[in-house]
PyMOL Python script that loads the backbone (N, CA, C, O; Angstrom):
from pymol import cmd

cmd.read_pdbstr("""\
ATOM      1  N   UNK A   1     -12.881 -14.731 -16.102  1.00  0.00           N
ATOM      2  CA  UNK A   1     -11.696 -14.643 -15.273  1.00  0.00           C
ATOM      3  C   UNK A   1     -11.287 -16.066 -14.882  1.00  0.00           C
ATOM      4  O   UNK A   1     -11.994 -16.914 -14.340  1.00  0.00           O
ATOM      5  N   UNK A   2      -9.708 -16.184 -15.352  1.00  0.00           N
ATOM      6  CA  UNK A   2      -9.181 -17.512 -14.722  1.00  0.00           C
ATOM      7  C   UNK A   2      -9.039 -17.649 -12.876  1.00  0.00           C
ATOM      8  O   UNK A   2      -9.062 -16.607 -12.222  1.00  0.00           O
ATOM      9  N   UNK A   3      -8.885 -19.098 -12.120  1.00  0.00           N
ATOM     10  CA  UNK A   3      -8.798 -18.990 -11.100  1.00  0.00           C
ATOM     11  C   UNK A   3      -7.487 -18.492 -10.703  1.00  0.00           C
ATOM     12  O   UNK A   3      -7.359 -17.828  -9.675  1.00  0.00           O
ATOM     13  N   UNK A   4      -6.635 -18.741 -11.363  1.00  0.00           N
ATOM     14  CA  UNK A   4      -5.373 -18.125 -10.840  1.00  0.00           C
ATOM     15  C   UNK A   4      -5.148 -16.542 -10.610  1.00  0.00           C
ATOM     16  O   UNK A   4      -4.254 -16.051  -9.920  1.00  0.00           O
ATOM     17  N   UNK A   5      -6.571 -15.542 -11.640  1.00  0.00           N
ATOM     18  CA  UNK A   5      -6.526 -13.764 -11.323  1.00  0.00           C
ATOM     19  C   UNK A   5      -7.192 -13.841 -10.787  1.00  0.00           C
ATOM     20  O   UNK A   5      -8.238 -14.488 -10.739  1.00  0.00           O
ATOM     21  N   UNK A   6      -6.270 -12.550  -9.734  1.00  0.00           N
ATOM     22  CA  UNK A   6      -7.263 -12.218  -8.550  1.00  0.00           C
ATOM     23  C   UNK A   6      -8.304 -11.318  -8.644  1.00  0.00           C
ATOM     24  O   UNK A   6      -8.034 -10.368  -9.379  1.00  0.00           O
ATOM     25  N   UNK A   7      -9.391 -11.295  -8.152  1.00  0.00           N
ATOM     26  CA  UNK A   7     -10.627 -10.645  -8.461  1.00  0.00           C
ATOM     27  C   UNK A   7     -10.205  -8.922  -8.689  1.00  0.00           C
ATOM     28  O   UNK A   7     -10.533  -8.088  -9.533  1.00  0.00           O
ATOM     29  N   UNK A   8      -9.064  -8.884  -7.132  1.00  0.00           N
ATOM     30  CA  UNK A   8      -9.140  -7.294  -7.543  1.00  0.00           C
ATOM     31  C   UNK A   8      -7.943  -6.694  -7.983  1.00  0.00           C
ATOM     32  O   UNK A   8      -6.917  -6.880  -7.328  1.00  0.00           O
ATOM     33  N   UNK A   9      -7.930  -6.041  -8.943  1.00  0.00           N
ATOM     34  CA  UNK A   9      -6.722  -5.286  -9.644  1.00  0.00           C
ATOM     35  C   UNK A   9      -6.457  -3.514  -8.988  1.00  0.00           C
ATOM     36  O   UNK A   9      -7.128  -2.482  -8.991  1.00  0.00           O
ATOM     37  N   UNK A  10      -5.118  -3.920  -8.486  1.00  0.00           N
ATOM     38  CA  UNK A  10      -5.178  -1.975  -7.907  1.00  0.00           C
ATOM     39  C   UNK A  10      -4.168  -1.249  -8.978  1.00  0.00           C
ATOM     40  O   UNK A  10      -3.177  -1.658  -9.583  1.00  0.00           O
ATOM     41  N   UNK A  11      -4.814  -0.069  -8.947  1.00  0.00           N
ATOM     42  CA  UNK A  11      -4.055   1.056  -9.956  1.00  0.00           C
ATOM     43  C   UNK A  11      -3.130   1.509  -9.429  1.00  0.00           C
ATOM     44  O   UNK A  11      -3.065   1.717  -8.218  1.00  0.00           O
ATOM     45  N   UNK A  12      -2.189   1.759 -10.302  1.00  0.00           N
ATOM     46  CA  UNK A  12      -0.699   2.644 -10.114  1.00  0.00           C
ATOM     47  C   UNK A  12      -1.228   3.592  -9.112  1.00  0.00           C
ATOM     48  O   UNK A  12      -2.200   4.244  -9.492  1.00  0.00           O
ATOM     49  N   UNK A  13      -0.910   3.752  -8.223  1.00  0.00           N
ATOM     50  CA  UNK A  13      -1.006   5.203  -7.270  1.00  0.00           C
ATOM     51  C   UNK A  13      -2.250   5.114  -5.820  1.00  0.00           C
ATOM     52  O   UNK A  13      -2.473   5.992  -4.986  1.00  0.00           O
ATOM     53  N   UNK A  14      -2.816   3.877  -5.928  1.00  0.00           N
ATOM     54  CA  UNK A  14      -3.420   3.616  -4.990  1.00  0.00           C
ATOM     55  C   UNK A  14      -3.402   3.095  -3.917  1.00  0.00           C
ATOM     56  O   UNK A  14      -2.787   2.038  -4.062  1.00  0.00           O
ATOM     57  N   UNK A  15      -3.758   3.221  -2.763  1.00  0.00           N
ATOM     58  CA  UNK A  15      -3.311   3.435  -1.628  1.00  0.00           C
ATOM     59  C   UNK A  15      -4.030   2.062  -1.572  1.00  0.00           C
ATOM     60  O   UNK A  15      -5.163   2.066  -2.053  1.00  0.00           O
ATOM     61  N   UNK A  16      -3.420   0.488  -0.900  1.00  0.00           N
ATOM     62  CA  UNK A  16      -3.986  -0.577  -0.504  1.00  0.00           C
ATOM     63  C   UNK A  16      -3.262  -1.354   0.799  1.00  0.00           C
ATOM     64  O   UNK A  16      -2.204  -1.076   1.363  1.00  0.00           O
ATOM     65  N   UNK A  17      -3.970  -2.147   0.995  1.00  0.00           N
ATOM     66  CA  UNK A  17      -2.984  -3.386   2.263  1.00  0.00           C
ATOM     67  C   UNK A  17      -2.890  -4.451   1.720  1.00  0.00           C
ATOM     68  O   UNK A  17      -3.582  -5.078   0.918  1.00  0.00           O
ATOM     69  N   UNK A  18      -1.372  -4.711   2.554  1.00  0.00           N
ATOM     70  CA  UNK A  18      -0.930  -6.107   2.123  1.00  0.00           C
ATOM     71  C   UNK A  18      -0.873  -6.888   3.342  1.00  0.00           C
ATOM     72  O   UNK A  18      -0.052  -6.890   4.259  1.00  0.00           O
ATOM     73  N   UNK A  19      -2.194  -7.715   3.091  1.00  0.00           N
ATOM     74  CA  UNK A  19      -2.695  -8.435   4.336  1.00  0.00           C
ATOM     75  C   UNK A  19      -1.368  -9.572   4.316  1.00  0.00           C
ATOM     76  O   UNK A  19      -1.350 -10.487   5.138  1.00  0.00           O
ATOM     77  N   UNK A  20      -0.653  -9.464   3.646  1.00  0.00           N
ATOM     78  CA  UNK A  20       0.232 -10.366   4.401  1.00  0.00           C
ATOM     79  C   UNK A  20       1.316  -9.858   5.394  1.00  0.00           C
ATOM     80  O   UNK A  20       1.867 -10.451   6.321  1.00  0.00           O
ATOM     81  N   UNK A  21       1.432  -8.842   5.022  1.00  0.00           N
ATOM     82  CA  UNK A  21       2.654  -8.054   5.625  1.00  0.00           C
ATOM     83  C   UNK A  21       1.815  -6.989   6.794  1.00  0.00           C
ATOM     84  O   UNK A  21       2.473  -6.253   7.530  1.00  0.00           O
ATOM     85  N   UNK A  22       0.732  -7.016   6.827  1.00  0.00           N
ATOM     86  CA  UNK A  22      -0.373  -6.331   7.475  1.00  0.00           C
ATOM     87  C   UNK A  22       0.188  -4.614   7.600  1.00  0.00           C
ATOM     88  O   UNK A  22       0.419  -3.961   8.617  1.00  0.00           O
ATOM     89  N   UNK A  23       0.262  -4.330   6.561  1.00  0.00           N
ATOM     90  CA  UNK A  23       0.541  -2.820   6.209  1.00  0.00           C
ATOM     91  C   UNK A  23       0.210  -2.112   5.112  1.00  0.00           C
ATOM     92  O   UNK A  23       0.099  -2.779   4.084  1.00  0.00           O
ATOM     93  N   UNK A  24       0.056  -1.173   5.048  1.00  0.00           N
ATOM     94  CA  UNK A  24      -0.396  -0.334   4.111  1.00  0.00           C
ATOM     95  C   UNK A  24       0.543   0.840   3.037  1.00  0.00           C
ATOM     96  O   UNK A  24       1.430   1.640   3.334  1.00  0.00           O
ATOM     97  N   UNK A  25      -0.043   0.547   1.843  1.00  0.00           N
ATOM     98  CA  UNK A  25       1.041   1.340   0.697  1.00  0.00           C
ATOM     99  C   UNK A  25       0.219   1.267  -0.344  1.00  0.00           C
ATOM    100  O   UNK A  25      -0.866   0.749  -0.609  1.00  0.00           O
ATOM    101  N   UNK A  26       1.655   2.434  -1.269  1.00  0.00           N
ATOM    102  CA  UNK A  26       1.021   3.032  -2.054  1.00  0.00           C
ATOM    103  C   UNK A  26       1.389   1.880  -2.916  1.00  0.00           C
ATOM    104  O   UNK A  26       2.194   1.001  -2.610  1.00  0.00           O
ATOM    105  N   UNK A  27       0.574   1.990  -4.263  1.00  0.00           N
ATOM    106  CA  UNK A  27       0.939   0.759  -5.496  1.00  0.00           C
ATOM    107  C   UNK A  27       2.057   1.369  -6.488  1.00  0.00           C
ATOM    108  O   UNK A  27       1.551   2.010  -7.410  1.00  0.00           O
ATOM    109  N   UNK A  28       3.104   1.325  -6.498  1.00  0.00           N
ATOM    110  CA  UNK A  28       4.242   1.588  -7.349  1.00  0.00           C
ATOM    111  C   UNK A  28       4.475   1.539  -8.664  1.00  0.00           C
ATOM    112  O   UNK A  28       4.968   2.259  -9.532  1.00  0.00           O
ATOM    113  N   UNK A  29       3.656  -0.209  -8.499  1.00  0.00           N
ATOM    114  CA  UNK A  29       4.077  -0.705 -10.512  1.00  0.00           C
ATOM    115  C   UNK A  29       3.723  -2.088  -9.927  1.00  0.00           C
ATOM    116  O   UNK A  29       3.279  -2.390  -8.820  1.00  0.00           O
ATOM    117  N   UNK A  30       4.057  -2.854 -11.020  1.00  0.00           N
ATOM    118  CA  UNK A  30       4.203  -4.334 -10.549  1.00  0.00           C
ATOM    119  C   UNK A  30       5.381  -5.068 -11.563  1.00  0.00           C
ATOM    120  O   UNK A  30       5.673  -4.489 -12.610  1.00  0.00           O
ATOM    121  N   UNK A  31       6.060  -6.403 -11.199  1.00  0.00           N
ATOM    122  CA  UNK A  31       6.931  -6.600 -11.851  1.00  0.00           C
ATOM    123  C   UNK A  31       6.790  -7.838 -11.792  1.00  0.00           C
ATOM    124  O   UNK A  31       7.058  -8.331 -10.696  1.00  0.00           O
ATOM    125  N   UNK A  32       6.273  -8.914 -13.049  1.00  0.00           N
ATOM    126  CA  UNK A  32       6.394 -10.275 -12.515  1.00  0.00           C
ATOM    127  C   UNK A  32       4.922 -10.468 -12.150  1.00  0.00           C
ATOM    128  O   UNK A  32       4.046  -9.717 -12.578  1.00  0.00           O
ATOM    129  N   UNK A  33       4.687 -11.488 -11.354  1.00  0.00           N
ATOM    130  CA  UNK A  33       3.189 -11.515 -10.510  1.00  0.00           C
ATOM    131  C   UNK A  33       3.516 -10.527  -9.296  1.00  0.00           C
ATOM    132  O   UNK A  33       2.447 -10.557  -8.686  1.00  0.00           O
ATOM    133  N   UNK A  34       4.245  -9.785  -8.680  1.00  0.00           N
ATOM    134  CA  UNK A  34       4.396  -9.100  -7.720  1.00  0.00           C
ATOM    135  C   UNK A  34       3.669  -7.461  -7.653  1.00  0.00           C
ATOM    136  O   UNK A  34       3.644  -6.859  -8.726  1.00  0.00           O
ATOM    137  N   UNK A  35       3.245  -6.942  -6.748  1.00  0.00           N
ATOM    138  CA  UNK A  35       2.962  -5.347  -6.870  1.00  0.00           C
ATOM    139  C   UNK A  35       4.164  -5.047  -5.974  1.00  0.00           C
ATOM    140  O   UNK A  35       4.604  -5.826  -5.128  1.00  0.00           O
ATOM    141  N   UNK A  36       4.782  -3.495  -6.329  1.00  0.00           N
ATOM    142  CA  UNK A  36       5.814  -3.204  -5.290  1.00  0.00           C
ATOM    143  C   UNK A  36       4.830  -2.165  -4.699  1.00  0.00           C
ATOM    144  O   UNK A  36       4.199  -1.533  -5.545  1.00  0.00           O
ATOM    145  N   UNK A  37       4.622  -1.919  -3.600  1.00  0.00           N
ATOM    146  CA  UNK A  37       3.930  -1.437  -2.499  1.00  0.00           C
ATOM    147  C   UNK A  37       5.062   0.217  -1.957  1.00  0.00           C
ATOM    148  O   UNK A  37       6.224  -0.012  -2.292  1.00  0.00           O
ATOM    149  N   UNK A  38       4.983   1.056  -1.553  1.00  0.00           N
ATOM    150  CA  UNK A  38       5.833   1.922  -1.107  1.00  0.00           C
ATOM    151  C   UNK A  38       4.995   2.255   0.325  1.00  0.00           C
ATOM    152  O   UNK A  38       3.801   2.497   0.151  1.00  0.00           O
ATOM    153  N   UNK A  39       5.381   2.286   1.430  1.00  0.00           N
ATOM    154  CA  UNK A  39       5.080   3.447   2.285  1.00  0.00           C
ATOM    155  C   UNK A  39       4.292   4.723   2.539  1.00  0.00           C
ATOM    156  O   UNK A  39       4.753   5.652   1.877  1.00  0.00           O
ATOM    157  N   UNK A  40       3.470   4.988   3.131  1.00  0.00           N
ATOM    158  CA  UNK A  40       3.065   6.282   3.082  1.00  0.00           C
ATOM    159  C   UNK A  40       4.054   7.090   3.623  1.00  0.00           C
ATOM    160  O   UNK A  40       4.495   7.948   2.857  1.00  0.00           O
ATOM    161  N   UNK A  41       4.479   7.045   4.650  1.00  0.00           N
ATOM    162  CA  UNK A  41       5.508   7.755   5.239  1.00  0.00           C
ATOM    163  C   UNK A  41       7.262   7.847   4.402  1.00  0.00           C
ATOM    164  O   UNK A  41       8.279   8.436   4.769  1.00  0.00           O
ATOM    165  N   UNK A  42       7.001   7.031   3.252  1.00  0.00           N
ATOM    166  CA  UNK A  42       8.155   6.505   2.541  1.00  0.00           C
ATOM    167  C   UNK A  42       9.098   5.855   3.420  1.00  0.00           C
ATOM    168  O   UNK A  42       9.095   5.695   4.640  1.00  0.00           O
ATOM    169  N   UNK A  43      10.311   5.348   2.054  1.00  0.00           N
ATOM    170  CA  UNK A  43      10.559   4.135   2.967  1.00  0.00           C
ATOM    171  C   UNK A  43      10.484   3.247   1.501  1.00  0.00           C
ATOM    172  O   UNK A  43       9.758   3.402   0.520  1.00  0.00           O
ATOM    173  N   UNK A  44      11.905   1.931   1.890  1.00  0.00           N
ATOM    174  CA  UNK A  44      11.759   1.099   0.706  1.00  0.00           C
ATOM    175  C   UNK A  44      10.262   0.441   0.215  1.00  0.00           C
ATOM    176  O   UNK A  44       9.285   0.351   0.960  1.00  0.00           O
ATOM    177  N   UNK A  45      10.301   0.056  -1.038  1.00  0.00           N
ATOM    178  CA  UNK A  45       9.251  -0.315  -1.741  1.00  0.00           C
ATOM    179  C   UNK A  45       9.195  -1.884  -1.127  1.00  0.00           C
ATOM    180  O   UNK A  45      10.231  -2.192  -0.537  1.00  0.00           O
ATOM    181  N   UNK A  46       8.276  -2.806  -1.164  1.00  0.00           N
ATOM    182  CA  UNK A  46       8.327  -4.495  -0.979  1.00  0.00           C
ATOM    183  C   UNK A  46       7.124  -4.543  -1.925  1.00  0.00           C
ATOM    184  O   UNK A  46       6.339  -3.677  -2.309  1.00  0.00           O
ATOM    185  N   UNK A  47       7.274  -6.123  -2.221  1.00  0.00           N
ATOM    186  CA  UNK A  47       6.785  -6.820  -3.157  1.00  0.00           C
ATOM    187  C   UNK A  47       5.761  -7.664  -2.123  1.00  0.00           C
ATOM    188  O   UNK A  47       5.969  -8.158  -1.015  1.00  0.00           O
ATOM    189  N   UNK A  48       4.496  -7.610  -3.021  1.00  0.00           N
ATOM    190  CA  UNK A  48       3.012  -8.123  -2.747  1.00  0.00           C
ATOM    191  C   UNK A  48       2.466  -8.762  -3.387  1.00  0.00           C
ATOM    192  O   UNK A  48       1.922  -8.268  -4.375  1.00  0.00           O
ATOM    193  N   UNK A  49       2.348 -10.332  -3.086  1.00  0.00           N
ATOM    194  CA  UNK A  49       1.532 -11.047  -3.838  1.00  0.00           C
ATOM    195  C   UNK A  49       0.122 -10.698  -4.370  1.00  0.00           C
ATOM    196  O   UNK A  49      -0.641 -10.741  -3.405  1.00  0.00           O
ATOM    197  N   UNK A  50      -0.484 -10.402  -5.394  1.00  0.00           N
ATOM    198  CA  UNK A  50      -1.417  -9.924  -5.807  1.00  0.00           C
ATOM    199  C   UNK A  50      -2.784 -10.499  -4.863  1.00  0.00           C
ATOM    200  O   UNK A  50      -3.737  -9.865  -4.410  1.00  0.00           O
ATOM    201  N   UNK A  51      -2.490 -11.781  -4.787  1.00  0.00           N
ATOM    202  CA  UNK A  51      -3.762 -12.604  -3.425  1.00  0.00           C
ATOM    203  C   UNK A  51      -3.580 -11.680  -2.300  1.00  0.00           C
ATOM    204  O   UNK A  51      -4.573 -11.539  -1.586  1.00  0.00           O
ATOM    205  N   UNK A  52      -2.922 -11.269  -2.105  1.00  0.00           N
ATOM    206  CA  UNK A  52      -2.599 -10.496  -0.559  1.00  0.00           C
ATOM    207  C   UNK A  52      -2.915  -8.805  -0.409  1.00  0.00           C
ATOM    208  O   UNK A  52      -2.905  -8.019   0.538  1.00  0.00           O
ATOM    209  N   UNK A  53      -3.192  -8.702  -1.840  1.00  0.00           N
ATOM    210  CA  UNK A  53      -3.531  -6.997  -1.948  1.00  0.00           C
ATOM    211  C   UNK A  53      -5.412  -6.554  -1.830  1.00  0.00           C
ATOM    212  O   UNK A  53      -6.265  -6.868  -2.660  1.00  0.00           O
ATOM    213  N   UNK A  54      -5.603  -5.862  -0.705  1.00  0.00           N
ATOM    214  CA  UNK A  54      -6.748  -5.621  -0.409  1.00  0.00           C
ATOM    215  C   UNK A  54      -6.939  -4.109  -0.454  1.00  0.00           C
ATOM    216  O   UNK A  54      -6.089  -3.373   0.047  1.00  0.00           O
ATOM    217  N   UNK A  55      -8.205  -3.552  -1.132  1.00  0.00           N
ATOM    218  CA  UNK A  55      -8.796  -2.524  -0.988  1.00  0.00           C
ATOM    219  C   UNK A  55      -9.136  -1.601   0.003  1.00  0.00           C
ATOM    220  O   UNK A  55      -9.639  -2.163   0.976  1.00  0.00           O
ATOM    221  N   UNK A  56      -9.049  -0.428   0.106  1.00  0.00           N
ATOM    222  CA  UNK A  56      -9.128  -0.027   1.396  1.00  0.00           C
ATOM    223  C   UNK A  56     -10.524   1.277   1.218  1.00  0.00           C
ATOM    224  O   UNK A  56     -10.765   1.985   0.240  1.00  0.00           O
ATOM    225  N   UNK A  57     -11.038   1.231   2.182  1.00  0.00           N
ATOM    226  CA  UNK A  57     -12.355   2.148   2.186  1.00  0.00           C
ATOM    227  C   UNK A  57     -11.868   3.725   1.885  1.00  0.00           C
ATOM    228  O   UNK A  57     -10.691   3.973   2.144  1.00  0.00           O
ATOM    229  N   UNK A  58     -12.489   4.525   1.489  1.00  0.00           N
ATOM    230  CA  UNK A  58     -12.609   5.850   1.719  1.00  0.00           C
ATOM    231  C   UNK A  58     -11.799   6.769   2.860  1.00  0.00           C
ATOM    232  O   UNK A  58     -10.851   7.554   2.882  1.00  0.00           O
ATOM    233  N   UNK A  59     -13.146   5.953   4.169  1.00  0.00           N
ATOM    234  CA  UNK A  59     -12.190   6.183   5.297  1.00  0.00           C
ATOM    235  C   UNK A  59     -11.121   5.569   6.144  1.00  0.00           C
ATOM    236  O   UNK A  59     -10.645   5.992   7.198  1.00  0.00           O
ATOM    237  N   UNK A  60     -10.847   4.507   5.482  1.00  0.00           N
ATOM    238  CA  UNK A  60      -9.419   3.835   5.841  1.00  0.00           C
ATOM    239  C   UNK A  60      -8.894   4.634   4.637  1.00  0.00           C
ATOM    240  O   UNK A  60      -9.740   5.517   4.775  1.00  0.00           O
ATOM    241  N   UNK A  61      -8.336   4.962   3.791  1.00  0.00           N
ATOM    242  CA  UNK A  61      -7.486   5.859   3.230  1.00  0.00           C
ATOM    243  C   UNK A  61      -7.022   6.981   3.796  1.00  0.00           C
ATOM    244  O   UNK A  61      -5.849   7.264   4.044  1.00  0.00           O
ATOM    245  N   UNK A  62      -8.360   7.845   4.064  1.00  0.00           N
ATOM    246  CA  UNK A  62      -8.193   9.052   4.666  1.00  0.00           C
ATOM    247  C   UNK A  62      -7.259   9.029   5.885  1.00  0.00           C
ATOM    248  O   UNK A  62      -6.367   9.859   6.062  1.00  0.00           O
ATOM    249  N   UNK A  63      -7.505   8.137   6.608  1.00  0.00           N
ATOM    250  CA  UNK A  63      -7.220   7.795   8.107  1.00  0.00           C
ATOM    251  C   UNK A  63      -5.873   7.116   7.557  1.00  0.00           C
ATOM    252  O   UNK A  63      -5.155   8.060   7.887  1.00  0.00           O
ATOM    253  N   UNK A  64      -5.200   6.438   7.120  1.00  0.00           N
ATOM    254  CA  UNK A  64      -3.870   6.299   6.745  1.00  0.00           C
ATOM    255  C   UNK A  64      -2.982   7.108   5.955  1.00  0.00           C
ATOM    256  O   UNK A  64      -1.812   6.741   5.847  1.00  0.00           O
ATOM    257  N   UNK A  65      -3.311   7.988   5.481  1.00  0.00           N
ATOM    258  CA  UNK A  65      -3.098   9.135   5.029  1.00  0.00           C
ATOM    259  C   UNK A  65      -2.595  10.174   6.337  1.00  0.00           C
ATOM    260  O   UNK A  65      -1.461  10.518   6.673  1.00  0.00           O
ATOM    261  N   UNK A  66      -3.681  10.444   6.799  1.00  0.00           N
ATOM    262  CA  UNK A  66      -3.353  11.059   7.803  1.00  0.00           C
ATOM    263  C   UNK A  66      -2.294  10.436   9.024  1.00  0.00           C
ATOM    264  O   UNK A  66      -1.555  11.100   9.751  1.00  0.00           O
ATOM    265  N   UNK A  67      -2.434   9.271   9.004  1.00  0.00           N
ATOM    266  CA  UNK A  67      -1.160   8.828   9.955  1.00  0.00           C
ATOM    267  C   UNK A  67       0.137   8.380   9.492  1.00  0.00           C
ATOM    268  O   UNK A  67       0.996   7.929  10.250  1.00  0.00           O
ATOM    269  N   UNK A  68       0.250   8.489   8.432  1.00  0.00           N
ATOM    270  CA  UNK A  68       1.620   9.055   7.395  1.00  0.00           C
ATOM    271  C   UNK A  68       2.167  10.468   7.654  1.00  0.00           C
ATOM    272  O   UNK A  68       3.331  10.656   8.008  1.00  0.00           O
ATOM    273  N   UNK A  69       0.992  11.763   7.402  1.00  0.00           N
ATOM    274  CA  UNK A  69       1.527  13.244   7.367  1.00  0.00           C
ATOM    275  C   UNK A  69       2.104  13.386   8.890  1.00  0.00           C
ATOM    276  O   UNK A  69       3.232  13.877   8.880  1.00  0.00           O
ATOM    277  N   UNK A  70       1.572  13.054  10.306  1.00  0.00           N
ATOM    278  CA  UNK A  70       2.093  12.926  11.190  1.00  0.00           C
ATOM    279  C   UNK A  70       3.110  12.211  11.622  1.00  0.00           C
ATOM    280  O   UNK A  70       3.639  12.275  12.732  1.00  0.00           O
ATOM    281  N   UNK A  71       3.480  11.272  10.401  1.00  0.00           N
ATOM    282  CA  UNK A  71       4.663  10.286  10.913  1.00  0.00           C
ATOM    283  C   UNK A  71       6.012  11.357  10.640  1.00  0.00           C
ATOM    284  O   UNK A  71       6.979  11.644  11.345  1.00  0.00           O
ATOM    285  N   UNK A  72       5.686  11.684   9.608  1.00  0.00           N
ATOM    286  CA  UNK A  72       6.270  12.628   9.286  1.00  0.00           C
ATOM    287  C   UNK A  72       6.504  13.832   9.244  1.00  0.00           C
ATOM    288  O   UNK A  72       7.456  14.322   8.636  1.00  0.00           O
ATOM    289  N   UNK A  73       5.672  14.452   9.880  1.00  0.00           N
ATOM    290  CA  UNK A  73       5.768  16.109  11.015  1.00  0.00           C
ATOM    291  C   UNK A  73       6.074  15.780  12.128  1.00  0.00           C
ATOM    292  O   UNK A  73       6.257  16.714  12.908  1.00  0.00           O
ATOM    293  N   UNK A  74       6.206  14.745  12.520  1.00  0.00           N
ATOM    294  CA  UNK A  74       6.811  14.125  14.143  1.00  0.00           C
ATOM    295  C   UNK A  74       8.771  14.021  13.753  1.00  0.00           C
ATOM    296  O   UNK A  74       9.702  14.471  14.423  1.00  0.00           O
ATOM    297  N   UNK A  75       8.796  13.340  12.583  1.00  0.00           N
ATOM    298  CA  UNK A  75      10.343  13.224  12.303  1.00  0.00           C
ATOM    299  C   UNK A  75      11.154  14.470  11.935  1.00  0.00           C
ATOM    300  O   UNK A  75      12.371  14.286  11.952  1.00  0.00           O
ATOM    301  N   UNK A  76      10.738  15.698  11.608  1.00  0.00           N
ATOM    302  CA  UNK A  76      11.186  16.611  11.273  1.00  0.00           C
ATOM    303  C   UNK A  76      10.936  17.620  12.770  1.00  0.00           C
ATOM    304  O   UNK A  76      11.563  18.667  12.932  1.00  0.00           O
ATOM    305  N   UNK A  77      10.228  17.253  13.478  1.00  0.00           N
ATOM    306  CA  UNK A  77      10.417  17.737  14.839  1.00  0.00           C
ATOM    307  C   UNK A  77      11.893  17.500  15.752  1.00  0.00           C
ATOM    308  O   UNK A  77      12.640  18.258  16.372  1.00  0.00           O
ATOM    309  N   UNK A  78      11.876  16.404  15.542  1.00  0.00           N
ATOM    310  CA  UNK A  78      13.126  15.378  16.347  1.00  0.00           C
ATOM    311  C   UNK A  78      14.099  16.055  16.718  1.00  0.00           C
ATOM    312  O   UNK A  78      14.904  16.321  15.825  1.00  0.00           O
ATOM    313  N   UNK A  79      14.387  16.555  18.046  1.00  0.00           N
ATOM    314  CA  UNK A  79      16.041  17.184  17.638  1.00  0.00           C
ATOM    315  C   UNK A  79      17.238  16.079  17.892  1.00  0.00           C
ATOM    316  O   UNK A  79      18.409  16.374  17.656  1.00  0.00           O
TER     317      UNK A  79
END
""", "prot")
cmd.dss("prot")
cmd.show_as("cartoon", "prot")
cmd.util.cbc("prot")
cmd.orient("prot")
């Protein structure tokens, strides 16, 4: 591995953080050196420097997961 790749590579559909933007999303695609990141709760996609994309545990998934489905059973409450 060159120094310029980053150690960790995330798959289409996986749920990671972008410690730069200090938030969490799903992996979209990538375009360029960029990953586009989406929302759990949806919501536009942003672009993530691959240095900035971090892995997330089991139970940090679960647990962001779950505070997505409530973001969104709270908005469909709303009157």
């Amino acid at each position: 591995m060159s120094p310029q790749e980053p150690a960790y590579v995330p798959a289409v559909g996986e749920v990671v953080r972008d410690t730069a933007k200090g938030a969490e999303g799903r992996v979209m695609g990538k375009c360029g050196p960029y990953y586009q990141l989406r929302p759990l709760a949806g919501g536009r996609e942003w672009d993530a420097k691959p240095e900035a994309i971090e892995s997330l545990s089991r139970d940090e998934q679960l647990s962001t997961r779950v505070a997505a489905v409530n973001a969104r059973s709270r908005e469909g409450l709303a009157l």
